[in-house]
N, C-alpha and C positions, 0 to 999 in steps of 0.2 A: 877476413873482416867479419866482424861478430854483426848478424842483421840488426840484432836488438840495440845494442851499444849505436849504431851508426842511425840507425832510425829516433833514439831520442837525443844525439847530437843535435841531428838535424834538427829537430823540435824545437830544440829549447834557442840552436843557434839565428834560427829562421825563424824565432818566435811564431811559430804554424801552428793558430791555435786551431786551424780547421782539421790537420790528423790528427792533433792529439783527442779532438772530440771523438774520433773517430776509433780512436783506440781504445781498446777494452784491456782492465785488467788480467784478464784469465789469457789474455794472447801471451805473457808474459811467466817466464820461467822463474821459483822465486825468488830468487837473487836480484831481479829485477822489481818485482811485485811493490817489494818495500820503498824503492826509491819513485814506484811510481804512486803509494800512498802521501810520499812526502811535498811532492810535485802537486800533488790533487786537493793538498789542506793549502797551500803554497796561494793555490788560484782561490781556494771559498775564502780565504784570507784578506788577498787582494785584487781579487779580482784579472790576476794578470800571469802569464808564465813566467818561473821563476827564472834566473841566471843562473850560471856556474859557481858566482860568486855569492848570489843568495844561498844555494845548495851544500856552499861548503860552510857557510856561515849557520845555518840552521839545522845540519845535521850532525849528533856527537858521534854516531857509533862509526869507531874508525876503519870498519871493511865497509860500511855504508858512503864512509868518505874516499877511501881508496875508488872505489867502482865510479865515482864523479869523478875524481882525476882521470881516470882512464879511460870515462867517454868524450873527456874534455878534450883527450888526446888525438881519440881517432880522425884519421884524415877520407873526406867522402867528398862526393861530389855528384851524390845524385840526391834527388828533391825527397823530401820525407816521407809522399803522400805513396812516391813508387814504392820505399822503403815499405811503409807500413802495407802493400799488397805481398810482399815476399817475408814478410812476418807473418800475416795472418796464413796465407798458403802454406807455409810451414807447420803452422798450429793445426791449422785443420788437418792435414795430412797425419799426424802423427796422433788426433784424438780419433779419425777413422782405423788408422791401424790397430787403436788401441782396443776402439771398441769392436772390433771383426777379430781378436786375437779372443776376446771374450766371447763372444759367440760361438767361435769353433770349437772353445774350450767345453761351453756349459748345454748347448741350443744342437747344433747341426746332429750330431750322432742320435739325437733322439725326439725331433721333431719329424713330424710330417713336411712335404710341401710347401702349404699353406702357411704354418708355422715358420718356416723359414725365411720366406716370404714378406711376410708380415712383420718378422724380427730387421732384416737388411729396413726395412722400412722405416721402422722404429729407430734404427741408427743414425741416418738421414736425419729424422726431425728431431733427435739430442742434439746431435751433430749443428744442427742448422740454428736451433736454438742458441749456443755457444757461438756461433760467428755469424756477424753481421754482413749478408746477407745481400742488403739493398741496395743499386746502384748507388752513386754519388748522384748531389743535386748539379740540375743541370747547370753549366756556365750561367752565369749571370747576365754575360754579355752576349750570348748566342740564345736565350729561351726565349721562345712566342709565346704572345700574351693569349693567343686563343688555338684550342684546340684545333689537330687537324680531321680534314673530311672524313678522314677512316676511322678517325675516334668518335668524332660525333654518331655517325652510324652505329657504334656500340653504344650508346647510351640505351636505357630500359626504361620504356612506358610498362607499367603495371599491365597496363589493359583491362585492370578493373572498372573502369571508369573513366569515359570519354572525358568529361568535362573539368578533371583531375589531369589526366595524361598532356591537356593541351597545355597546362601549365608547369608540370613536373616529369621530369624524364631524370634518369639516374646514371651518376658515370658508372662507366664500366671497373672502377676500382671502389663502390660502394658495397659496403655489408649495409643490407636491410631483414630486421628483428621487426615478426611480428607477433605478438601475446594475445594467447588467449584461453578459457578454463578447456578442461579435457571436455572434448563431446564438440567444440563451440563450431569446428568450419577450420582447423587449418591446416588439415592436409588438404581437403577439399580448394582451399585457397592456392595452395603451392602447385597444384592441377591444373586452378585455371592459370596461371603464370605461365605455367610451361607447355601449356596448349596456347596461349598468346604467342608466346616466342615461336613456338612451331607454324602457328599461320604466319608469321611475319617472314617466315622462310629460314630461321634461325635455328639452331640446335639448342637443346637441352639437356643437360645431365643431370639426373636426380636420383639422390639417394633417399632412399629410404627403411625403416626401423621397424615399424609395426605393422605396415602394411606391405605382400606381397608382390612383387614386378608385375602379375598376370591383374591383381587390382587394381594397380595404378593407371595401367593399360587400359582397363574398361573403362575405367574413368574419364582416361583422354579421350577414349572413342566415343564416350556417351555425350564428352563435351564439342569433340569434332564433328560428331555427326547429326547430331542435335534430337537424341537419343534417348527416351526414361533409364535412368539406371538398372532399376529395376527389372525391368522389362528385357535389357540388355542382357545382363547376366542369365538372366532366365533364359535367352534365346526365344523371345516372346515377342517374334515381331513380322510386321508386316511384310509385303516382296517392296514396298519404296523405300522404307528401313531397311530392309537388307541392303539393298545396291544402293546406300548410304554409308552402311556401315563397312561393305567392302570395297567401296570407292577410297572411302579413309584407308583405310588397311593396307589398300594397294598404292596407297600414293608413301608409303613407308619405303618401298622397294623401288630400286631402279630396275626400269621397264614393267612394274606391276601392275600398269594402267592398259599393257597390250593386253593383261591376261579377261580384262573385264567385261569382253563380250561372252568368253565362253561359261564364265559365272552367270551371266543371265539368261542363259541358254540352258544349265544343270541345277541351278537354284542350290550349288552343292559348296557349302562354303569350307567345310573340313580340304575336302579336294583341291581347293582355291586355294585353300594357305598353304596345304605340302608343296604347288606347285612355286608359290612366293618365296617360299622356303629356299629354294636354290638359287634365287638370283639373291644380290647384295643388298643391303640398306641404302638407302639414298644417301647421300656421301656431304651435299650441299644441307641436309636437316635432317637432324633425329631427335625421337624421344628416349635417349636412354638414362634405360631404369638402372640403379644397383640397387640391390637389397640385399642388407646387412644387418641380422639380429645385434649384433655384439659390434658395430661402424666403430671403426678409428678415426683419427685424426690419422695416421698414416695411411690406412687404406684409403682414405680419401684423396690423398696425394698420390697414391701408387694408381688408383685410376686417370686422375686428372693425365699422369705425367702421361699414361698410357692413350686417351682419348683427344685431351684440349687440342693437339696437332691436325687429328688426323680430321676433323669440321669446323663448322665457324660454331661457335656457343657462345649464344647468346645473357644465357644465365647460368650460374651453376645453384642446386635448389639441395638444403640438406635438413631434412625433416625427421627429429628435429632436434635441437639445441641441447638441450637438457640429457638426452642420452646417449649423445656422441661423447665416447671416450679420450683421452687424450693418448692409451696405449692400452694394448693388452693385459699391461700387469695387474693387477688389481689392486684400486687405492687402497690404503689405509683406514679412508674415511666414507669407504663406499660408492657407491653408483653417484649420489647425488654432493659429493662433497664440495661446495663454493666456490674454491680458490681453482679446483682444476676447470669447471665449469667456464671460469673468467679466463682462463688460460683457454680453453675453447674456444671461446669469443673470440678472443684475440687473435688468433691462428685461422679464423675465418677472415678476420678483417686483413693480415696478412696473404692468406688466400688470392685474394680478391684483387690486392694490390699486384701480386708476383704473376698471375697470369689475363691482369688486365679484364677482367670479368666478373661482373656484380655477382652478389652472394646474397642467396634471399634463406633466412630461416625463421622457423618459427619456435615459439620456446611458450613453456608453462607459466600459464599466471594463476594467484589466486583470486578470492573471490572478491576482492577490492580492488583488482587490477593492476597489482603487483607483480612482477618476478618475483617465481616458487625458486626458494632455494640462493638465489642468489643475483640482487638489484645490479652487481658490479657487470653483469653481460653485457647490460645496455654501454657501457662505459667505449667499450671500441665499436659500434653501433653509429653507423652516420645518416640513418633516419630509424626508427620504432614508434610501431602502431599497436595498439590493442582492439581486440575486435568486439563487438556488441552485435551478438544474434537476438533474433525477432522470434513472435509464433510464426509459423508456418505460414500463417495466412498473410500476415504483413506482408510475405513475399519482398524482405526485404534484409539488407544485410551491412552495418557500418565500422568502420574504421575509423576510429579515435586516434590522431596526432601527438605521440608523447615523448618524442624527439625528432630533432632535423638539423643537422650541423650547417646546411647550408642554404638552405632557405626559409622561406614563413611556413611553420608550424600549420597545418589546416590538413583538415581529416574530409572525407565523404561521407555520403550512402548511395551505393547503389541496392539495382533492381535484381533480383536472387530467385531465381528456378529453382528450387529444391529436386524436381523430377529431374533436370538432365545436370543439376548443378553448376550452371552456369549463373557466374558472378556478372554484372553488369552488359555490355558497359553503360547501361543508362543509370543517368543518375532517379533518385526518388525523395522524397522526403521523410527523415527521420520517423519512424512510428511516435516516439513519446513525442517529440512536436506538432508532431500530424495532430493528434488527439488533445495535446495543449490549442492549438489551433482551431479545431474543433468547438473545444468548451466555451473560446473565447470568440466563436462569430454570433451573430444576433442571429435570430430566430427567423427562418426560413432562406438564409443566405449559404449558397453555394461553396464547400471548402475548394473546390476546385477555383472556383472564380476568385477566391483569395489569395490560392498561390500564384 
């Protein structure tokens, strides 16, 4: 029995218009192809799938007619939807072979490693692009209308802001885009996130572009332990800073919290970390870093697949947008070219969806608060914010609401450390309002006593 032949029997005689949604042309070998373009003007036409008898009526080319009597013919008796799993399994098996018979041909004899690596990777996400993928929607008659206790748990408070988080928490199948100019706050943002998620007892996975794993690191630490950057880096600290910063450090490791009486006993923190060094990472939360000058969309996946199992994460954080490749090869159109960019997008928001865990990125705006290079990112984007930095002094830091697919639209401001970098989570008031507020109180009246 021919699967393709018996699977559009079924279609057309079960009027099943929920596989044929389901069906994609390229599953289709092209002898097929044509009679499924005929079928697909058939439905924009009339809105309905065609019959045997429309099919012979509206099509002349007579091998095109022949191929309709002969599906008309076959005898089956299994339902369309199983059909259409053993067509697709077919296609996909046979465009992986195709594409690993290229690789051995052009790739393996003369890459490194890495290279090769990265290549199986890249096949995977042609591969997955071409077939769909995504469960089926649940029965109709079996779905609950309200998440369950373990989903709710995965949903994501920002943690930038208490009085924000008590009204907004994020499913764990959300892509969240946040914009802003180069310089403004948003790696520093995506820091404080995955230091949120890490107090919450959560894991993190973050990749990053421009800046190093050993910086991102001090960053968490500066914001875990409540820490000048500055000062941090520098090694420029006092003995209650230290047995802060190596309380954090050691709460990274399982058992590294036995090691902390003899650190405050040798004041030797080099010593402390070779010995952390041999026991494991804490297995229930981690901060792990990648850093990748040259980040894939596949590498991205080739760690997920290798990590998401092995802890709970909370968020996955990929910093940032605009310079994640969609492959090693190199566009056409360059680093910054639009369409692959939107294809970016898109593949985060699928991300997000396939292993059930929100996706927080940040991407380039320009000086009016647009998306640099390409507005279509926000398009798979189911909340974006853009950011608006203060002087220094304002001590003060806001996020403007420029999308929310599922609720009301409303931005913050919280209260911004610039020394240890910590965002919120108090709220504060806007600077340009503050000061509009200001001009507008009468003379010798209190701006305090008027917020």
């Amino acid at each position: 029995m021919n699967l393709t032949s018996a699977l559009l029997k079924q279609i057309i005689a079960q009027e099943d218009f929920d596989t044929w949604g389901n069906l994609r042309e390229n599953y289709l070998t092209a002898e097929y192809q044509a009679l499924y373009r005929v079928m697909s003007t058939h439905i924009k036409n009339f809105s309905e799938l065609p019959s045997f008898d429309d099919l012979k009526l509206s099509i002349r080319d007579r091998k095109l007619q022949e191929k309709v009597f002969a599906i008309e013919a076959v005898e089956v008796d299994i339902d369309a939807w199983v059909l259409l799993e053993y067509v697709k399994n077919e296609y996909t098996q046979v465009e992986i072979l195709d594409e690993l018979d290229k690789f051995i041909d052009k790739t393996v004899a003369i890459s490194d490693a890495e290279q090769n690596v990265e290549a199986i990777q890249q096949i995977v996400l042609d591969v997955s692009d071409r077939v769909d993928l995504k469960p089926p929607e649940e029965n109709m008659q079996t779905i609950s209308l309200f998440d369950s206790e373990e989903d709710l748990k995965k949903y994501l408070p920002l943690g930038l802001n208490d009085e924000y988080d008590q009204g907004m928490k994020f499913s764990p199948r959300d892509l969240i885009l946040i914009g802003g100019r180069r310089g403004a706050g948003k790696s520093l943002t995506c820091v404080n996130i995955a230091n949120n998620v890490y107090e919450q007892g959560r894991s993190s996975i973050y990749f990053t572009i421009e800046m190093d794993s050993r910086s991102i690191l001090q960053r968490m630490c500066a914001l875990g332990a409540r820490i000048p950057i500055g000062r941090l880096a520098n090694r420029n600290l006092t003995n209650v800073e230290w047995n802060r910063v190596a309380e954090w450090w050691a709460g990274r490791f399982e058992g590294g919290v036995e090691l902390l009486p003899e650190f405050y006993d040798t004041r030797e923190f080099d010593g402390f970390h070779k010995k952390l060094q041999s026991k494991p990472l804490h297995k229930d939360r981690q901060l792990d870093v990648v850093y990748d000058p040259v980040l894939s969309l596949s590498r991205i996946r080739q760690e997920l697949e290798a990590k998401v199992s092995q802890t709970d994460v909370g968020v996955i954080i990929v910093d940032y947008l605009n310079q994640v490749k969609r492959s090693n090869v190199p566009s056409k159109s360059g680093q910054y070219d639009w369409t692959e960019q939107i294809e970016v997008s898109k593949t985060l928001k699928s991300i997000a969806q396939e292993y059930s865990i929100p996706v927080f990125a940040p991407y380039q705006t320009d000086n009016s608060g647009e998306a640099r290079f390409a507005k279509g990112i926000l398009d798979a984007a189911d909340a974006a914010f853009t950011m608006e930095t203060w002087s220094p002094e304002d001590n003060a830091i806001t996020f403007n609401c420029t999308k929310m697919r599922s609720a009301k639209m409303e931005g913050f401001t919280s209260v911004m450390d610039w020394e240890t970098l910590k965002i919120g989570p108090q709220s504060t008031m806007n600077p340009k309002d503050r000061e509009e507020l200001k001009d507008s109180l009468s003379t010798g009246e209190n701006i305090h006593d008027a917020i």
